[in-house]
MOPAC internal coordinates of N, CA, C and O (Angstrom, degrees):
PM7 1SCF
backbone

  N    0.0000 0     0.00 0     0.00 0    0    0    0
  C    1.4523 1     0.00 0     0.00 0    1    0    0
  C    1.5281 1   109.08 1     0.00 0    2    1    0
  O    1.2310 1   115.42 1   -47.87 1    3    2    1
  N    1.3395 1   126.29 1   132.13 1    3    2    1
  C    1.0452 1   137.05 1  -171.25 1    5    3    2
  C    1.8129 1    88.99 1   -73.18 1    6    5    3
  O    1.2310 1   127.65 1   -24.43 1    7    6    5
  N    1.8444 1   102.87 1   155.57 1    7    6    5
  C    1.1348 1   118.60 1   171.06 1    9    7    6
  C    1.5742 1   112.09 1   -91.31 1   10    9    7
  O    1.2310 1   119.74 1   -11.86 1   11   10    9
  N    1.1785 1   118.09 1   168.14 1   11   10    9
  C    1.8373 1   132.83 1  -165.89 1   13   11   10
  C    1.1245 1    99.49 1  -127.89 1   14   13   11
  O    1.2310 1   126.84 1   -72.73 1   15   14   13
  N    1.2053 1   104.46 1   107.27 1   15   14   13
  C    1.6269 1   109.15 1   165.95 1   17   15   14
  C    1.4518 1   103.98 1   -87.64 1   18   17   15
  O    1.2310 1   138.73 1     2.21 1   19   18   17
  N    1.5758 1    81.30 1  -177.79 1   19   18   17
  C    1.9735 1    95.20 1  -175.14 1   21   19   18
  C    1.7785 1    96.59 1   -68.50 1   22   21   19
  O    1.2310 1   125.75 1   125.79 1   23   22   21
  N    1.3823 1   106.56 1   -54.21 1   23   22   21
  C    1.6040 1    97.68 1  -173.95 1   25   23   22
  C    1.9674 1   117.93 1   -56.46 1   26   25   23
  O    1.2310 1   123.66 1   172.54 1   27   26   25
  N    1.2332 1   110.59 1    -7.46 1   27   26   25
  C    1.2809 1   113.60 1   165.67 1   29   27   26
  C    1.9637 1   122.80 1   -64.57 1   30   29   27
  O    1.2310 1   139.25 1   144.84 1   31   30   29
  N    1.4545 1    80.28 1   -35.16 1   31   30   29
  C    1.5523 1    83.91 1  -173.31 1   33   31   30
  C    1.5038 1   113.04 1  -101.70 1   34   33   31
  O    1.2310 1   127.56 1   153.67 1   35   34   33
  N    1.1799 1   103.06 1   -26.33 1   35   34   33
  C    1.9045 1   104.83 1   178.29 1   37   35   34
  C    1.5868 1   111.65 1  -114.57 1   38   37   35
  O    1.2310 1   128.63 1   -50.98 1   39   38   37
  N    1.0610 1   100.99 1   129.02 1   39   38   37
  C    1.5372 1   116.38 1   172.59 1   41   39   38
  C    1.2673 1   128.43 1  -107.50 1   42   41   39
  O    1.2310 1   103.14 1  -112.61 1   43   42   41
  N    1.4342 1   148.56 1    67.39 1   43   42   41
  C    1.6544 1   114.29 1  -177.61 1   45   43   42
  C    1.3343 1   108.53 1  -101.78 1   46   45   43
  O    1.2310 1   121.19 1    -4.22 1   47   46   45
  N    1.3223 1   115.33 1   175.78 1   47   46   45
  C    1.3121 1   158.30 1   174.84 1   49   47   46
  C    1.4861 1   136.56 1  -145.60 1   50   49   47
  O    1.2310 1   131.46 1   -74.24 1   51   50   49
  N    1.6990 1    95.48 1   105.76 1   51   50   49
  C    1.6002 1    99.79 1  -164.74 1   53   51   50
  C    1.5237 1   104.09 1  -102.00 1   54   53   51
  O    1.2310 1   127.18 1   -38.30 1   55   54   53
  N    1.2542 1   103.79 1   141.70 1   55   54   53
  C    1.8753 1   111.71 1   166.57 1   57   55   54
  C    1.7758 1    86.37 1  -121.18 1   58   57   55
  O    1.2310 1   131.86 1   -34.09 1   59   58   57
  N    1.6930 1    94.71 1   145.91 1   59   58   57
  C    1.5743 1   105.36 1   168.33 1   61   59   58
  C    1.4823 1    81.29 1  -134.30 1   62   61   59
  O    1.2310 1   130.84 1     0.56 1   63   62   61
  N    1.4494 1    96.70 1  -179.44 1   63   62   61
  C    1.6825 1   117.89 1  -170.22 1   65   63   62
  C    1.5181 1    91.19 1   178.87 1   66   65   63
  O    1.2310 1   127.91 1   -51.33 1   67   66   65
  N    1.3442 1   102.38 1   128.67 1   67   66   65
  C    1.4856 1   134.08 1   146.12 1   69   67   66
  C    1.2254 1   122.53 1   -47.53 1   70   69   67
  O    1.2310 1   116.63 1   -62.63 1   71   70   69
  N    1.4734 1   124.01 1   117.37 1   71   70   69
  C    1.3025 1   114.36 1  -176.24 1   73   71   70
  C    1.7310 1   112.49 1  -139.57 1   74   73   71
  O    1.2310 1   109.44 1   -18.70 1   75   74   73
  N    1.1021 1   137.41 1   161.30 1   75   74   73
  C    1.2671 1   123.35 1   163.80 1   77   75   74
  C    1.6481 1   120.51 1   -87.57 1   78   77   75
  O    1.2310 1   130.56 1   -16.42 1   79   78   77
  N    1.1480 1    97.24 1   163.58 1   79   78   77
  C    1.3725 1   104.56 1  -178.94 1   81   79   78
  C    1.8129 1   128.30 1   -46.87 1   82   81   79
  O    1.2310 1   128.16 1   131.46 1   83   82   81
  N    1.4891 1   101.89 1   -48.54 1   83   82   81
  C    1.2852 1   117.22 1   174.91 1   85   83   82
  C    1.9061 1   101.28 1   -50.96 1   86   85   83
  O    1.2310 1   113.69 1   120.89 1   87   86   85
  N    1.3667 1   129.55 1   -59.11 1   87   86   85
  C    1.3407 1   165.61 1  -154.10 1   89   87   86
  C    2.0639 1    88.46 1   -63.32 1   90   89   87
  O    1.2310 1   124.90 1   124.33 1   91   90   89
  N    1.7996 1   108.21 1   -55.67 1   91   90   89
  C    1.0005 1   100.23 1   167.75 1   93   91   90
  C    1.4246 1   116.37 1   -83.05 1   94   93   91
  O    1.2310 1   112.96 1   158.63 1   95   94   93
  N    1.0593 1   130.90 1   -21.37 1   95   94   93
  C    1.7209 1   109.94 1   169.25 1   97   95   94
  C    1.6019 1   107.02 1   -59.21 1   98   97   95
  O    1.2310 1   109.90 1   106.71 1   99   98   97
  N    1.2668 1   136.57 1   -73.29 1   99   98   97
  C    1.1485 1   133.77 1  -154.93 1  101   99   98
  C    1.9191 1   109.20 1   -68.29 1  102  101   99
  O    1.2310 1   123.07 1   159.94 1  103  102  101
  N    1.6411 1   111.73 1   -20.06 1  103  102  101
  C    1.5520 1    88.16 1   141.13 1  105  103  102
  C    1.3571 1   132.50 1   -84.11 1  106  105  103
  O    1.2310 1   107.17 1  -179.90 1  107  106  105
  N    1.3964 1   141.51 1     0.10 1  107  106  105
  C    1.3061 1   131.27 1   160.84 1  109  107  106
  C    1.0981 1   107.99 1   -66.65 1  110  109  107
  O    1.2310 1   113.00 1   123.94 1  111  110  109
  N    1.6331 1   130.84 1   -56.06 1  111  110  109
  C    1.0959 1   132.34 1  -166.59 1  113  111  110
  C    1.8144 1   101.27 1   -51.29 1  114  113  111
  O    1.2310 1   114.32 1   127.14 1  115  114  113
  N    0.9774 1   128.37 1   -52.86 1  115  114  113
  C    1.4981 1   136.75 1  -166.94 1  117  115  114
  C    1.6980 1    98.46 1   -66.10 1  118  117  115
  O    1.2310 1   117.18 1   159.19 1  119  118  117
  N    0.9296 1   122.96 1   -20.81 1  119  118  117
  C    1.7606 1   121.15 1  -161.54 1  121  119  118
  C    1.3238 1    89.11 1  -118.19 1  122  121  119
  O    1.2310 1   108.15 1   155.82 1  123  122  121
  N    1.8462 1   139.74 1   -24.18 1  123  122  121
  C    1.5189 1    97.74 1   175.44 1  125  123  122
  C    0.9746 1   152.94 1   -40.14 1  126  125  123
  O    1.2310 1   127.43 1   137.52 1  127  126  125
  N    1.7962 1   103.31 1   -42.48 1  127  126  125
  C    1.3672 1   105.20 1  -158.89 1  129  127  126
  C    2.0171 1   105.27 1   -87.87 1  130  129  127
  O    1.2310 1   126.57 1  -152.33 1  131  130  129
  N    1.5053 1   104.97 1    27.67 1  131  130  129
  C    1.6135 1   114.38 1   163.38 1  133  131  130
  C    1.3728 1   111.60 1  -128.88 1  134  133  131
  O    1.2310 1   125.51 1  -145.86 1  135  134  133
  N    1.4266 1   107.03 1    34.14 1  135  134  133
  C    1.6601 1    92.22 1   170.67 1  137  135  134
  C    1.6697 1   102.76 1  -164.87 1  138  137  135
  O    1.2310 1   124.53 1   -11.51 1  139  138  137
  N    1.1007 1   108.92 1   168.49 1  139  138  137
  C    1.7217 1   103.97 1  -157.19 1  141  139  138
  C    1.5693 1    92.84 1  -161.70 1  142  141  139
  O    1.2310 1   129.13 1   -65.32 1  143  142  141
  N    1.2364 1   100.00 1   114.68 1  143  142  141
  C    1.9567 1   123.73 1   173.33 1  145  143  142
  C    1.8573 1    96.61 1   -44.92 1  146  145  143
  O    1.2310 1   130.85 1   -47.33 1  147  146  145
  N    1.4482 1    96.67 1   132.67 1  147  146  145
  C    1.3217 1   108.88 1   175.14 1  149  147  146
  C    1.9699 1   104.39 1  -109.90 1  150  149  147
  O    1.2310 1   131.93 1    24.85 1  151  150  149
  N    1.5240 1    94.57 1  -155.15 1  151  150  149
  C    1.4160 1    91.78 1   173.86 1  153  151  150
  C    1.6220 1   121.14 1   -73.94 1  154  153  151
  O    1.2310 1   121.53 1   168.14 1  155  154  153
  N    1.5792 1   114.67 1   -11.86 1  155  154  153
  C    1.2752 1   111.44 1  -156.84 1  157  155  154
  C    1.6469 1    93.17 1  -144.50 1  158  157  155
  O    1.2310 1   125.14 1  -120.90 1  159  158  157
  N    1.9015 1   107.73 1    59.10 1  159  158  157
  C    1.3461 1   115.81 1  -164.63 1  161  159  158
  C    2.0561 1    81.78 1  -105.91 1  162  161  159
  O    1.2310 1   114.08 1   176.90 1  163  162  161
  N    1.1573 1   128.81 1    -3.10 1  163  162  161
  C    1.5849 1   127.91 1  -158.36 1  165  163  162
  C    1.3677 1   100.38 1  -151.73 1  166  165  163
  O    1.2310 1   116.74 1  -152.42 1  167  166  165
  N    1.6905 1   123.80 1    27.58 1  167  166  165
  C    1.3369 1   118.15 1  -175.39 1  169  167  166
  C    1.8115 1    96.55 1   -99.63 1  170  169  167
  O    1.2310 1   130.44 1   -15.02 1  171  170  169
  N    1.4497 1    97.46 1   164.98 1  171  170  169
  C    1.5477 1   132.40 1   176.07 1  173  171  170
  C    1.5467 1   100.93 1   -94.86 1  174  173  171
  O    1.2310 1   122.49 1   -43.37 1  175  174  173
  N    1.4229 1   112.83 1   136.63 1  175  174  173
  C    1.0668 1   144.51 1   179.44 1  177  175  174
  C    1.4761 1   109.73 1  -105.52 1  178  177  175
  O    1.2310 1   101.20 1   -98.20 1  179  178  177
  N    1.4956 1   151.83 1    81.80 1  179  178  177
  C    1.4085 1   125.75 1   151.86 1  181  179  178
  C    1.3289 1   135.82 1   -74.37 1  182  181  179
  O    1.2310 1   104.77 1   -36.53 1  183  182  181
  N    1.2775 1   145.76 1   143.47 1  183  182  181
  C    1.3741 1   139.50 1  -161.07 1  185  183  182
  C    1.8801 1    98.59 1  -134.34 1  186  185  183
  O    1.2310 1   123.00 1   -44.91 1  187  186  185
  N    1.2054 1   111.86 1   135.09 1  187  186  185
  C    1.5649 1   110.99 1   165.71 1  189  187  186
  C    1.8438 1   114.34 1  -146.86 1  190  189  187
  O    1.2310 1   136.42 1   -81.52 1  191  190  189
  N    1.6187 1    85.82 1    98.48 1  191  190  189
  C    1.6308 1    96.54 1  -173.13 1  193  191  190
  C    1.8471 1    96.00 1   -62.42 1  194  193  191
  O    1.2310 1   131.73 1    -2.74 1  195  194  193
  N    1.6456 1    94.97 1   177.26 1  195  194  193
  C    1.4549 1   107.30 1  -172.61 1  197  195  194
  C    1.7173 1    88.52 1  -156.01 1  198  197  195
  O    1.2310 1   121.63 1   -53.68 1  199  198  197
  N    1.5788 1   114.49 1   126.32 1  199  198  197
  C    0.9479 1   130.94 1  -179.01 1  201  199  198
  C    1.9038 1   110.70 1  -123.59 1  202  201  199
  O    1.2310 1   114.24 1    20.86 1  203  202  201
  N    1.1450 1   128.51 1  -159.14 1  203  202  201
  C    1.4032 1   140.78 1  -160.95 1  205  203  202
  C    1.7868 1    96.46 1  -117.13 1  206  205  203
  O    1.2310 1   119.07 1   -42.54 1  207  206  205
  N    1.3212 1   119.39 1   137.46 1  207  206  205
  C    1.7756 1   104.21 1  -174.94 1  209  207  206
  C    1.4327 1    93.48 1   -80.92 1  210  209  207
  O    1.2310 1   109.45 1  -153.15 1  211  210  209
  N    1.3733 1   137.38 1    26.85 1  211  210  209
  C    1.8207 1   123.05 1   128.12 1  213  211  210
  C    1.2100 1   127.33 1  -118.89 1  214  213  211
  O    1.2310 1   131.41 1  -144.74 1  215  214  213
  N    1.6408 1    95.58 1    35.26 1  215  214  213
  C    1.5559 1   116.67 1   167.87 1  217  215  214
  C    2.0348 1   105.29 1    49.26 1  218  217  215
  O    1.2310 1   119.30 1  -131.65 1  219  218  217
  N    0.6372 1   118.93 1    48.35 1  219  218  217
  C    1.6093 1   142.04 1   175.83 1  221  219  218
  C    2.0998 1    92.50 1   -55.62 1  222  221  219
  O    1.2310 1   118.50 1   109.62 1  223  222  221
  N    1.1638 1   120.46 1   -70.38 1  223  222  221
  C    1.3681 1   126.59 1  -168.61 1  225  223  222
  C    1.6755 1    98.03 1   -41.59 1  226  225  223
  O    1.2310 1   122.92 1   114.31 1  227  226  225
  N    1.4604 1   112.01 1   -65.69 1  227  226  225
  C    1.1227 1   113.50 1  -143.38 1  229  227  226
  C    1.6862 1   101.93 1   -73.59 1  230  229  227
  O    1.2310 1   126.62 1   124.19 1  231  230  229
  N    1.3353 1   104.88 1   -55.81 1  231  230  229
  C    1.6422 1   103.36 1   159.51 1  233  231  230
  C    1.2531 1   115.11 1   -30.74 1  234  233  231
  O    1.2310 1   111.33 1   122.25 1  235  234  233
  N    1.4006 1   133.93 1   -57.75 1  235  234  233
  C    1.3814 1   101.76 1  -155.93 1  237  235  234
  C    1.9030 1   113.33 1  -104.82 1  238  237  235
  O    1.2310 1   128.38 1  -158.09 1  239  238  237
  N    1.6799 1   101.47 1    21.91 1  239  238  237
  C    1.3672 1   124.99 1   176.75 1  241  239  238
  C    1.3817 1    97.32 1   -93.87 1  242  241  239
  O    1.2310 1   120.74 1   167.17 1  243  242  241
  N    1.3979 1   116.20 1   -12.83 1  243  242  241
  C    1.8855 1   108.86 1  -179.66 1  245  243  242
  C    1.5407 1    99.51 1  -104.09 1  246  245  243
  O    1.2310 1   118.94 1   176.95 1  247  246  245
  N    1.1755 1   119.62 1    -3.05 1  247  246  245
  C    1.4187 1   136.81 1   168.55 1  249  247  246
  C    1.9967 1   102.64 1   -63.05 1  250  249  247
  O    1.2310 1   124.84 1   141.53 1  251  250  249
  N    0.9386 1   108.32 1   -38.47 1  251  250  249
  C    1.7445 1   117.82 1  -176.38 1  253  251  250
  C    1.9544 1    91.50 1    55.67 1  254  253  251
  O    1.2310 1   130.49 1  -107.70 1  255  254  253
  N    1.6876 1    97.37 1    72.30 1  255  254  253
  C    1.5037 1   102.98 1   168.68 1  257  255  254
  C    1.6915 1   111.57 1   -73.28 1  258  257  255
  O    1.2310 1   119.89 1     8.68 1  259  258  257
  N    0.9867 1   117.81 1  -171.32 1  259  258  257
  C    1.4033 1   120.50 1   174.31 1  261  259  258
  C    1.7684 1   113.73 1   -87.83 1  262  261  259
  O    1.2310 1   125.66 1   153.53 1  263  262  261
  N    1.3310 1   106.72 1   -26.47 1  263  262  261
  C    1.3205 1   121.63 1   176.63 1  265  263  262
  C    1.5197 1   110.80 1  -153.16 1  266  265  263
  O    1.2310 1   130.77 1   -46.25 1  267  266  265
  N    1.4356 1    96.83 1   133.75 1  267  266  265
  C    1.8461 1   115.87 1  -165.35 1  269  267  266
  C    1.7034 1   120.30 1  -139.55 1  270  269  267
  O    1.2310 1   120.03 1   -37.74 1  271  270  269
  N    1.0122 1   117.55 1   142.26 1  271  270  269
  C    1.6384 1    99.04 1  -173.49 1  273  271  270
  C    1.2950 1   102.94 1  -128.07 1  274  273  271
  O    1.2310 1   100.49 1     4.26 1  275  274  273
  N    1.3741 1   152.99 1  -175.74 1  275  274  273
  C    1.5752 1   152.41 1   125.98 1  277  275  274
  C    1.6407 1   110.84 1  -154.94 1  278  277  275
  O    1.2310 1   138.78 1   -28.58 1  279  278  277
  N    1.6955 1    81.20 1   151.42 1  279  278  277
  C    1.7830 1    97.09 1  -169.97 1  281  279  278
  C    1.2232 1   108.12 1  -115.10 1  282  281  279
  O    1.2310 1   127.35 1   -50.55 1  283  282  281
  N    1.3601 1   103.46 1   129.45 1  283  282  281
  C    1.3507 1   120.33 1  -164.93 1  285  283  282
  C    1.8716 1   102.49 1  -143.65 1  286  285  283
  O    1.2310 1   129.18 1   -28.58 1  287  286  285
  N    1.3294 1    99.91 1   151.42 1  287  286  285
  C    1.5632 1   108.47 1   170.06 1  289  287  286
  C    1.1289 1   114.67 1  -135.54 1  290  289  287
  O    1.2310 1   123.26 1   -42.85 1  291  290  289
  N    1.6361 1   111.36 1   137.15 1  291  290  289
  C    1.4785 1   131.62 1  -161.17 1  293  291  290
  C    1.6443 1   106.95 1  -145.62 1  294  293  291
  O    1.2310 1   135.09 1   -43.96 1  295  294  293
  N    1.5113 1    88.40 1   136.04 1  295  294  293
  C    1.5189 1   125.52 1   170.95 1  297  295  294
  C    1.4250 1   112.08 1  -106.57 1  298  297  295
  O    1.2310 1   128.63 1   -32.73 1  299  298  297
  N    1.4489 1   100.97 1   147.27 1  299  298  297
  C    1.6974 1   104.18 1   161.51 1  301  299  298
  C    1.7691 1   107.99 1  -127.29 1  302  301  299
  O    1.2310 1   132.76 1  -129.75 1  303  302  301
  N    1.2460 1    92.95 1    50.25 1  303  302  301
  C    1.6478 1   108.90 1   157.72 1  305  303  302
  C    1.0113 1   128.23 1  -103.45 1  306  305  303
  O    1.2310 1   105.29 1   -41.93 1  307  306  305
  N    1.3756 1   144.84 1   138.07 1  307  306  305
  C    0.9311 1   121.91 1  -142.65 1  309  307  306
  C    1.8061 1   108.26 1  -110.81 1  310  309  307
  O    1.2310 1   131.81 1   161.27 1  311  310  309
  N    1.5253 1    94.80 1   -18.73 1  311  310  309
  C    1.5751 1   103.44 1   158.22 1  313  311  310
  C    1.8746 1   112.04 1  -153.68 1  314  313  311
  O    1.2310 1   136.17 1   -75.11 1  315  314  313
  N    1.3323 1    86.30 1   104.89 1  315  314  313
  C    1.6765 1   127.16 1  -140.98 1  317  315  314
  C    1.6297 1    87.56 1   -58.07 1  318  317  315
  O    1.2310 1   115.75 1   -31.72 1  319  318  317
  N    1.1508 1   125.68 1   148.28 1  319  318  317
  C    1.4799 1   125.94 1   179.39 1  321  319  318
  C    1.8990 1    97.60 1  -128.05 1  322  321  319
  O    1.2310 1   126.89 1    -8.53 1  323  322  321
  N    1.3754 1   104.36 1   171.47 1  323  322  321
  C    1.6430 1   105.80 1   175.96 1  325  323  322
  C    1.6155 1   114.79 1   -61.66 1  326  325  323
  O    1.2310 1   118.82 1   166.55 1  327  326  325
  N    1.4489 1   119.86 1   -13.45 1  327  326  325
  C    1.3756 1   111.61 1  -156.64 1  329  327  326
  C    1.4783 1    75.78 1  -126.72 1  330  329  327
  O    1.2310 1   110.48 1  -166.87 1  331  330  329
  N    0.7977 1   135.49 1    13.13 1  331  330  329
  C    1.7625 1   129.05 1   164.62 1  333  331  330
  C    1.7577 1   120.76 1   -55.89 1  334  333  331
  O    1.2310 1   123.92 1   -52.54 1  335  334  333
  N    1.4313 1   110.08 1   127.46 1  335  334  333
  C    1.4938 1    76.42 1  -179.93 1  337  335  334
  C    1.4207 1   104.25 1   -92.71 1  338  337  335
  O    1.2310 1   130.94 1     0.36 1  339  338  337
  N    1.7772 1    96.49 1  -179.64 1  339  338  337
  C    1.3665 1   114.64 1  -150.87 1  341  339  338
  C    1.4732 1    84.42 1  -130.83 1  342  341  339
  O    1.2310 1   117.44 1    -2.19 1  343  342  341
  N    1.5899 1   122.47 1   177.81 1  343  342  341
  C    1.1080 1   149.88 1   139.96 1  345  343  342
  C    1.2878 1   114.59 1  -119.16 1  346  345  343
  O    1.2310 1   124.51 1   -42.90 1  347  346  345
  N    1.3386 1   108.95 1   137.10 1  347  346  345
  C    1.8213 1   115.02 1   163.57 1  349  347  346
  C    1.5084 1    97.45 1  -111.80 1  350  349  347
  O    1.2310 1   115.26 1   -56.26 1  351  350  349
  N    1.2389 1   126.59 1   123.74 1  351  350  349
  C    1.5242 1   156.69 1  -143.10 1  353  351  350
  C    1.9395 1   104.00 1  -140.93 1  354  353  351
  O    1.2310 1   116.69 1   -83.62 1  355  354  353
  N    1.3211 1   123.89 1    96.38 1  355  354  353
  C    1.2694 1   138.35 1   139.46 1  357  355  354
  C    1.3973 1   125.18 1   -67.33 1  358  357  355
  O    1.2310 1   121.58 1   -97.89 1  359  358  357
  N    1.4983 1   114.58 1    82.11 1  359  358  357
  C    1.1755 1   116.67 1   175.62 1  361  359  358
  C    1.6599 1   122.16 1   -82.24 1  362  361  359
  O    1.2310 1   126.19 1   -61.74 1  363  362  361
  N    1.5451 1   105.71 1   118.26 1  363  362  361
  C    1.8412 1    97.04 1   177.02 1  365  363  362
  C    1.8973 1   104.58 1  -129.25 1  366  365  363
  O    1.2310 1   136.08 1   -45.25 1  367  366  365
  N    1.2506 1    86.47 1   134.75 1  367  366  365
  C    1.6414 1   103.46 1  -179.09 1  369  367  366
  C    1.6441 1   112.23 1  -113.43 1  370  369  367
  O    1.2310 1   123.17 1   -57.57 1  371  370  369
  N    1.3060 1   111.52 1   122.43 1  371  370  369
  C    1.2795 1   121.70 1   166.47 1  373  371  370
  C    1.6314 1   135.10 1   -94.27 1  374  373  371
  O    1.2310 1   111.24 1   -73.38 1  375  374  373
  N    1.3095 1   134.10 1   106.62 1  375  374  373
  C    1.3461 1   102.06 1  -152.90 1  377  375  374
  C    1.5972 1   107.16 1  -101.94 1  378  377  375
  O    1.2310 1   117.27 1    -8.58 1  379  378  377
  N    1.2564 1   122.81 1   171.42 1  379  378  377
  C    1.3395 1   120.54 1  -150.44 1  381  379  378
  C    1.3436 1   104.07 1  -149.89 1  382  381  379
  O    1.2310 1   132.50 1  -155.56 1  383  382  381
  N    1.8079 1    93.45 1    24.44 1  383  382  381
  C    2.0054 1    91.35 1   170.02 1  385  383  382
  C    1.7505 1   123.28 1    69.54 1  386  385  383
  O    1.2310 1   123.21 1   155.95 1  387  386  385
  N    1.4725 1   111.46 1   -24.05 1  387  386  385
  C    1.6753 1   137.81 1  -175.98 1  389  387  386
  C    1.5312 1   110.07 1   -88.72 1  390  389  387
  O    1.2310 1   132.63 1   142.06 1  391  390  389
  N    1.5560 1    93.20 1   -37.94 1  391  390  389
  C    1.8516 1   102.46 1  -169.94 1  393  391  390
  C    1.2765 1    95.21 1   156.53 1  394  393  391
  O    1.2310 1   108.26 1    24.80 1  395  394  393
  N    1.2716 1   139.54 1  -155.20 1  395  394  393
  C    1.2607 1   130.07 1   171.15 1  397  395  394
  C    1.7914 1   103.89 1  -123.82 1  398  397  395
  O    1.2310 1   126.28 1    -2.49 1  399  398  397
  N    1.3875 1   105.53 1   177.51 1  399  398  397
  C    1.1630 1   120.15 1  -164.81 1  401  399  398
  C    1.2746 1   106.43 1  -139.01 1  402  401  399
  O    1.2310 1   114.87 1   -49.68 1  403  402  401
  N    1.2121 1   127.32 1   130.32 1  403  402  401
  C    1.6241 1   142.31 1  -178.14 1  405  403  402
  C    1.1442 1   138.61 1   -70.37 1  406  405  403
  O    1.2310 1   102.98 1  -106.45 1  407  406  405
  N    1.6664 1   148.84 1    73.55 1  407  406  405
  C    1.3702 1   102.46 1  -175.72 1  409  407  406
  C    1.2455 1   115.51 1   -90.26 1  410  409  407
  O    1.2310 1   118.55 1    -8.63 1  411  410  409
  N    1.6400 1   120.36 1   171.37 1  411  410  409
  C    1.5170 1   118.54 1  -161.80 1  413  411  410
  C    1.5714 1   109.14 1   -69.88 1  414  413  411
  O    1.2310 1   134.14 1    41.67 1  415  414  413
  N    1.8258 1    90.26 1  -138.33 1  415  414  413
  C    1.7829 1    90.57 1   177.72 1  417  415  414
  C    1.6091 1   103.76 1   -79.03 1  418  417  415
  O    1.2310 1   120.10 1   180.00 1  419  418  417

């Protein structure tokens, strides 16, 4: 029996788009009445990439390789303390010519 990787079971695919402000009001207004503020509807996000001291990652991520990874650690505190938790996050992207595709942590 073949083995299952993580990329077997999870897939994403992100589209972003630029929008103006006005453009985002009148989609909130249209999407309220399907969505409802949780505990972490006004939380902080921190992110702290980690590169090579000749920055090797980021160079060759402006390269637009076919496959790219970076490690970064993130909080959603909003003013991070020592006992805060953290995530350490291995991000790797494969691209697939379509857009790209994600794998998780």
């Amino acid at each position: 029996m073949a083995k299952k990787t993580f990329k077997d079971k999870f897939q994403r695919i992100e589209t972003k788009y630029v929008i103006s402000k006005e453009t985002l009001a009148d989609l909130l207004q249209e999407f309220e009445a399907y969505m409802a503020e949780d505990e972490h509807a006004y939380s902080t996000i921190g992110n702290l990439y980690y590169d090579t001291s000749t920055y090797q990652m980021i160079r060759e991520s402006l390269e637009k390789p076919y496959f790219k990874e970076k490690l970064r650690v993130r909080t959603y505190d909003a003013s991070p303390q020592a006992d805060s938790q953290v995530f350490l996050e291995i991000k790797k992207k494969v691209c697939n010519g379509k857009g790209s595709n994600s794998g998780g942590r």
